[in-house]
GUPA-956438 format. One record per residue (C-alpha): x, y, z; residue number from 1. Coordinates in Angstrom, 1 decimal, always signed. Layout:
       u       v       w  seq
       X       Y       Z  NUM
...
REM end
This chain:
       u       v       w  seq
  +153.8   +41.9  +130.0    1
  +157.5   +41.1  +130.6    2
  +160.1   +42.1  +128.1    3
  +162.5   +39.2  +126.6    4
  +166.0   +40.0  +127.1    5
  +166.6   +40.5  +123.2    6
  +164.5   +43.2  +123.9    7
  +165.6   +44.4  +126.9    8
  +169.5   +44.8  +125.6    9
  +168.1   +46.5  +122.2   10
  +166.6   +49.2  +124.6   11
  +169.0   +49.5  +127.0   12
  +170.3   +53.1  +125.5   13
  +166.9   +54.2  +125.6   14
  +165.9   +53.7  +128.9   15
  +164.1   +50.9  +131.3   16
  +160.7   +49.4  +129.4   17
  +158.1   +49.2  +132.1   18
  +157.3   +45.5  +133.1   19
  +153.4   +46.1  +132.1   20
  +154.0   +47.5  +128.4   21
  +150.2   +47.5  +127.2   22
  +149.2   +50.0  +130.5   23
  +152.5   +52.0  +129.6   24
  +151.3   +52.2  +125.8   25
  +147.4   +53.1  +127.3   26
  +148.8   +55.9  +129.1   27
  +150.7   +57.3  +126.4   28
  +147.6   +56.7  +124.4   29
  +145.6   +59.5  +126.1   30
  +148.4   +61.5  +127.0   31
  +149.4   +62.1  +123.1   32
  +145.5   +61.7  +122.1   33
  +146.5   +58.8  +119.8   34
  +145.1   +56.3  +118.1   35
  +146.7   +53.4  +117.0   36
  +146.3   +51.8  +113.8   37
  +147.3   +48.4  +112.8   38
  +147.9   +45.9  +109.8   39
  +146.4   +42.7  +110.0   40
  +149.9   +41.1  +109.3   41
  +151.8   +42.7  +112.4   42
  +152.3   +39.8  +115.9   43
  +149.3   +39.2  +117.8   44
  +150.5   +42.1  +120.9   45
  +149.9   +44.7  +118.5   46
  +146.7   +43.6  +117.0   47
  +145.4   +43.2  +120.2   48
  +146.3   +46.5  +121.6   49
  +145.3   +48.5  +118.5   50
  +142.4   +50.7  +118.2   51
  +141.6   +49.6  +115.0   52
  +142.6   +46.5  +112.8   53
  +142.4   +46.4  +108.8   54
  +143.9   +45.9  +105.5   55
  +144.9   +49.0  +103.3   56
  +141.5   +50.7  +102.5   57
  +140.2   +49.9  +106.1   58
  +142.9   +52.0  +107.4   59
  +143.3   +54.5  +104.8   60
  +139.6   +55.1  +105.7   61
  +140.4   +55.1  +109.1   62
  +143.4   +57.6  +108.7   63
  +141.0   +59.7  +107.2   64
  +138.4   +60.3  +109.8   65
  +140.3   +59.8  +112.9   66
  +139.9   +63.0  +115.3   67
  +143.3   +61.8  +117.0   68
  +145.8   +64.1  +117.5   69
  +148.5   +61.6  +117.0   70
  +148.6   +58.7  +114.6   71
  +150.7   +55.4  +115.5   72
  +150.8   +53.0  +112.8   73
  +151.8   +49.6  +113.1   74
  +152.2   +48.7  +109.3   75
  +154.9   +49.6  +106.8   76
  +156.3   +52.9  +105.5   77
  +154.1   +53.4  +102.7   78
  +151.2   +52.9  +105.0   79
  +152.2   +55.8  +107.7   80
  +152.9   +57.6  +104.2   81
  +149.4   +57.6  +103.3   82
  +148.0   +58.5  +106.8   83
  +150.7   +61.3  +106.4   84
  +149.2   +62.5  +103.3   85
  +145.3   +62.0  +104.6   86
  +146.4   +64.4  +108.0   87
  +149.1   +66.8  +107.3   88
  +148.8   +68.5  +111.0   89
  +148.4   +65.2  +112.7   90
  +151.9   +63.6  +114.1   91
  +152.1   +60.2  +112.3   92
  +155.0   +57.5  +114.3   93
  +156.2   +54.6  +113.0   94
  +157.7   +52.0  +115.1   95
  +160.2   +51.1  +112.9   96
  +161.4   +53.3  +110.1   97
  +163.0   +50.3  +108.2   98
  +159.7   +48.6  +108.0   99
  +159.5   +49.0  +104.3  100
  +158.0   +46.8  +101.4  101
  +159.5   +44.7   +98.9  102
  +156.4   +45.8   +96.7  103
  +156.8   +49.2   +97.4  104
  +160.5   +49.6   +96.8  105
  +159.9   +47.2   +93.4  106
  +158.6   +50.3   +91.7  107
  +161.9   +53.0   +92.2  108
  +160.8   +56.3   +91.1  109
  +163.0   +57.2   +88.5  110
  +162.4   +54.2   +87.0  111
  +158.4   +55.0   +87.2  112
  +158.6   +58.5   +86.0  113
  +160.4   +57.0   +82.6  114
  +157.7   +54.2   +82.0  115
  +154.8   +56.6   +83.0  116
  +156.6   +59.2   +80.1  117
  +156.7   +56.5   +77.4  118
  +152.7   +56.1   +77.4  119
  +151.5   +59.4   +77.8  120
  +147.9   +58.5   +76.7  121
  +147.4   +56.0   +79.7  122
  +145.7   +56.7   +82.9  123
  +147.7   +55.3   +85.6  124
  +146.7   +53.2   +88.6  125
  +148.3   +52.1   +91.7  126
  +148.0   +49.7   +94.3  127
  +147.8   +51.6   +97.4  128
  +151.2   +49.3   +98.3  129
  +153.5   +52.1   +96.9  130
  +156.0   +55.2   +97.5  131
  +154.4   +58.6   +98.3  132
  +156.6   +59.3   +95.1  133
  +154.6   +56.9   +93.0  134
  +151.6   +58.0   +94.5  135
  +151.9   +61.4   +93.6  136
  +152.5   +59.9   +89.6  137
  +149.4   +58.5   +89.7  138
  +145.8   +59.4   +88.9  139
  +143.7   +56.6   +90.9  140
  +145.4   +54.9   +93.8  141
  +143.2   +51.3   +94.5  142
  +143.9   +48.4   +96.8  143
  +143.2   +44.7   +96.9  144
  +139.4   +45.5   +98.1  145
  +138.6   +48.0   +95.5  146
  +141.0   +47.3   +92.6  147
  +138.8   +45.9   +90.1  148
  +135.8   +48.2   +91.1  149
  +137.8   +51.1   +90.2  150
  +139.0   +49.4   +86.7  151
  +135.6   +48.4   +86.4  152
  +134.5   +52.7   +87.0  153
  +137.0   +53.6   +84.1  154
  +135.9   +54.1   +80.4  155
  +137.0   +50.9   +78.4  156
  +138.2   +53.1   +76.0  157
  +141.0   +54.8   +78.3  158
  +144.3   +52.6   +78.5  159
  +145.8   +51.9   +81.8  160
  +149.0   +51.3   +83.5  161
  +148.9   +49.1   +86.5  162
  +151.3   +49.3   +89.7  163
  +153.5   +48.4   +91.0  164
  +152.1   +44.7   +91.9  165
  +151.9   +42.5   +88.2  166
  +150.1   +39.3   +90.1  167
  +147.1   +41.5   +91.1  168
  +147.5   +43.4   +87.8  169
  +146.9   +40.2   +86.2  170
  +143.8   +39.2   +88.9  171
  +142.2   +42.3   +87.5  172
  +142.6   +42.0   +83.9  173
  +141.1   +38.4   +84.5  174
  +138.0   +40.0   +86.4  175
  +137.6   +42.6   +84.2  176
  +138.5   +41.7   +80.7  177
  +140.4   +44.7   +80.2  178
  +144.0   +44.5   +78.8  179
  +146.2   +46.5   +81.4  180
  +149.9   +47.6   +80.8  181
  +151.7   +46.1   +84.1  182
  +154.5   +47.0   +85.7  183
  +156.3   +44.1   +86.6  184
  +156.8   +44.5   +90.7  185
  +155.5   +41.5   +93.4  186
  +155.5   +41.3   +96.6  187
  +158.3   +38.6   +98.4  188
  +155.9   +37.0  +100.7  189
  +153.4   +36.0   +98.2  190
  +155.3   +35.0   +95.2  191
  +156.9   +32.8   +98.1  192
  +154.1   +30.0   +98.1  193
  +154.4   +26.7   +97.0  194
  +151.8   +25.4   +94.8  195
  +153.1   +22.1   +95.2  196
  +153.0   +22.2   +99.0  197
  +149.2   +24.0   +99.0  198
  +148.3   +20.8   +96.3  199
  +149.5   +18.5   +98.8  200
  +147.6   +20.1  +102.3  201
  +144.5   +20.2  +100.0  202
  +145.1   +16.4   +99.5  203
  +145.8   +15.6  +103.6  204
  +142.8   +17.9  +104.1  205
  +140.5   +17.2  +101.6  206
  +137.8   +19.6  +103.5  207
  +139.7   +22.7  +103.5  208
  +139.3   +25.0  +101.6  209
  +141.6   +27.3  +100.1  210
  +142.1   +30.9  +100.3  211
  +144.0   +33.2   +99.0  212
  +145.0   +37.0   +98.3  213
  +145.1   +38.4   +94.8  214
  +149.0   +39.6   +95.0  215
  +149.5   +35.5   +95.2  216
  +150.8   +33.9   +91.5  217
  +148.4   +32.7   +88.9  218
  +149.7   +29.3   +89.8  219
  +148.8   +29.3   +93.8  220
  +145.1   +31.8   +92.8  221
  +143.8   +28.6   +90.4  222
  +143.9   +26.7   +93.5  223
  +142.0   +29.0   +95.5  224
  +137.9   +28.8   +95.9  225
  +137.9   +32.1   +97.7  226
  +140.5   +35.2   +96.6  227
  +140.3   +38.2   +97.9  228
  +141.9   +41.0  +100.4  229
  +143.1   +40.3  +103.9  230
  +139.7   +42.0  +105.3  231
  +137.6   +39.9  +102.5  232
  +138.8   +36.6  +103.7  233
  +138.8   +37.3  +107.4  234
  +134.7   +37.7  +106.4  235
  +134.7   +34.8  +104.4  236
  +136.1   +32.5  +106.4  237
  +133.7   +33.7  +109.3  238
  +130.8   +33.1  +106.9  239
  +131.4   +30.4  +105.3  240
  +130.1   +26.4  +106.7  241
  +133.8   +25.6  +106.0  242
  +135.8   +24.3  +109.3  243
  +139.0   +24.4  +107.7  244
  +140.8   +26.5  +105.7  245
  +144.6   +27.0  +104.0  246
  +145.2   +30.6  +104.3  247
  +147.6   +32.3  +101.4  248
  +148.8   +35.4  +102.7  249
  +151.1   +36.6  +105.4  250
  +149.8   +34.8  +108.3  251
  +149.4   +37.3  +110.6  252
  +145.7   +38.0  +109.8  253
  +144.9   +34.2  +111.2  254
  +145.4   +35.7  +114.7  255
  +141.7   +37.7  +114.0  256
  +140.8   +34.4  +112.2  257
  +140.6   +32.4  +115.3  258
  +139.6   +35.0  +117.3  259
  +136.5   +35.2  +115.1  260
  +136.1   +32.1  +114.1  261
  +137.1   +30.4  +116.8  262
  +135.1   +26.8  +116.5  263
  +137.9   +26.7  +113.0  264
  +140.7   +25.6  +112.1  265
  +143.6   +27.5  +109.8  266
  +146.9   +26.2  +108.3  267
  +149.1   +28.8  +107.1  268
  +150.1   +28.1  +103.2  269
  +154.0   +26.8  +103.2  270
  +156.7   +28.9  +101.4  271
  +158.8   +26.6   +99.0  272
  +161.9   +26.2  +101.6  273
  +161.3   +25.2  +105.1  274
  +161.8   +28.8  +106.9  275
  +159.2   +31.6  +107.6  276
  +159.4   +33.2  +104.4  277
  +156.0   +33.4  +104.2  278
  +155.6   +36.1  +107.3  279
  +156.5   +39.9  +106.1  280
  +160.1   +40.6  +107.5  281
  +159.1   +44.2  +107.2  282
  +155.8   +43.9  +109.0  283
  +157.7   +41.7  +111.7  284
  +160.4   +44.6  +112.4  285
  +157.8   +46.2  +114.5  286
  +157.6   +44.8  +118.2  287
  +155.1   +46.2  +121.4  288
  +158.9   +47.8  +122.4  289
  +159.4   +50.0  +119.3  290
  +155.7   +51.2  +119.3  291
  +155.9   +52.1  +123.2  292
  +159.2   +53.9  +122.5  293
  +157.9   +55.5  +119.3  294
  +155.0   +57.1  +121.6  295
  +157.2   +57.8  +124.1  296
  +160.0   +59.8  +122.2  297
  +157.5   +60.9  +119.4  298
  +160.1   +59.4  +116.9  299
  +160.3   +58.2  +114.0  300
  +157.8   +60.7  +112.7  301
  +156.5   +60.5  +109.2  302
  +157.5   +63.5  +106.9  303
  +157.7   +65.2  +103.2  304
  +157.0   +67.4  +100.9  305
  +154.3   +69.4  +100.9  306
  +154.1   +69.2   +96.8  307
  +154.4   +65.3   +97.2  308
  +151.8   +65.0   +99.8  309
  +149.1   +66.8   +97.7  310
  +150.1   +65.4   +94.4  311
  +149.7   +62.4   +96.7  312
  +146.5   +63.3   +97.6  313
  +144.7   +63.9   +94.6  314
  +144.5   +60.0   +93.5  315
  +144.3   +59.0   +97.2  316
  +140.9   +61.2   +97.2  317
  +139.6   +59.9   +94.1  318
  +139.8   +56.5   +95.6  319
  +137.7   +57.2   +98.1  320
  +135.2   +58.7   +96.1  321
  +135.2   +55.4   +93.8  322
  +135.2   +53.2   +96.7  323
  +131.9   +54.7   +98.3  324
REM end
């Protein structure tokens, strides 16, 4: 693979990128004994030299059992936070250490710390798309796949606070009739979609069908015959008799789409301006460069506390119990 010359000048202080990047990355591969782990939302390059490919739980599951020495995770910070906290002795890289999340830094600690305080009878639960920090305030992490089987698994009597993410907050309460205390964070890309825009594909495309994940509004989700998390409608969409299908969530996952289900056809949802707002500037902040220099200089490594990491932990484990 040839490097464009963006990419070229950003390196130039770091040294000359081989012209065949996905050997280069292979070789580092076995040399470090790495895996690499990857978010369905990161550019086609990555997903394709990965060693695994998932949403959230998949990889947090992954993380978990790998027998890697190294772990190289193509996702956001939170995400390499979590493998982090899953393998302690195991060197976790990020590509890109600004490739945060607008969900994620929606929920400031502090600020946290001072709503958990003022409901001290409430269980909390967080989406998985959070700080190590807010992690380590919780007492059951969740993510889109599991979130309302773990509501579901706790006593109707306990109340719960819900973070950081209101929209799939709100998607639970409606699948589980339970009244949840939200805190009142979202996620940029999909608060982004246009219901108007999706109204009007459905209505040029009267045979698609709509899909959507549950961090989407209330207003985009009524539209939606199947919601669910990026892995649940990469299976859906494979399953279903369906030939085409309007896709609302960051659409990087449609790479695996058609590479699955190839014989379809998928049309990204439109943001409500005409730009890309609806692909994850975070997500997109890692490039096959940055991943082969990560591996290559071991940098930027994933660290913290030791107390953060297994208050961290504790929730993070009782997930996985509750997602068996």
């Amino acid at each position: 693979m040839f490097t464009t010359a963006l990419a070229q000048r950003e390196n130039t202080q770091l040294g000359e990128l081989p012209l065949d990047l996905f050997a280069a990355i292979q070789s580092l591969k076995k040399e470090l004994n790495a895996v690499i782990l990857a978010h369905y939302y990161q550019e086609p390059d990555i997903q394709d030299i990965a060693d695994f490919i998932g949403d959230s739980l998949q990889l947090a599951k992954a993380a978990e059992k790998t027998n890697a020495d190294a772990i190289v995770f193509a996702g956001v910070h939170f995400m390499a936070e979590t493998a982090k906290i899953l393998n302690p002795d195991k060197l976790v890289l990020l590509p890109d250490l600004d490739a945060g999340c607008s969900l994620a830094d929606s929920c400031p600690p502090e600020a946290f710390a001072a709503f958990k305080a003022a409901h001290p009878d409430h269980l909390v639960v967080s989406y998985i798309n959070c700080s190590a920090d807010i992690k380590a305030m919780s007492d059951i992490i969740c993510t889109s796949s599991n979130a309302v089987k773990i509501v579901e698994q706790i006593p109707k009597e306990q109340p719960i606070i819900f973070a950081p993410d209101r929209n799939l907050g709100r998607y639970v309460m409606e699948q589980t009739g339970r009244d949840l205390l939200l805190w009142q964070g979202s996620c940029i890309v999909h608060e982004t979609f246009s219901e108007k825009k999706i109204v009007q594909l459905k209505i040029a495309h009267p045979e698609a069908e709509a899909i959507a994940h549950p961090e989407c509004e209330s207003s985009v989700l009524r539209h939606a015959s199947f919601i669910g998390s990026t892995a649940a409608l990469l299976k859906y969409c494979q399953s279903s008799p369906t030939k085409e299908f309007i896709v609302a969530t960051e659409p990087g996952i449609i790479h695996q789409m058609q590479k699955l289900a190839f014989d379809k056809h998928f049309i990204p949802a439109p943001p409500m301006n005409n730009c890309a707002c609806n692909e994850c500037p975070f997500m997109r902040l890692n490039t096959l460069e940055k991943l082969y220099w990560a591996m290559k200089n071991r940098t930027p490594e994933i660290t913290m506390s030791e107390d953060i990491r297994l208050a961290a932990l504790r929730p993070m484990q009782r997930m996985l119990e509750m997602s068996v």
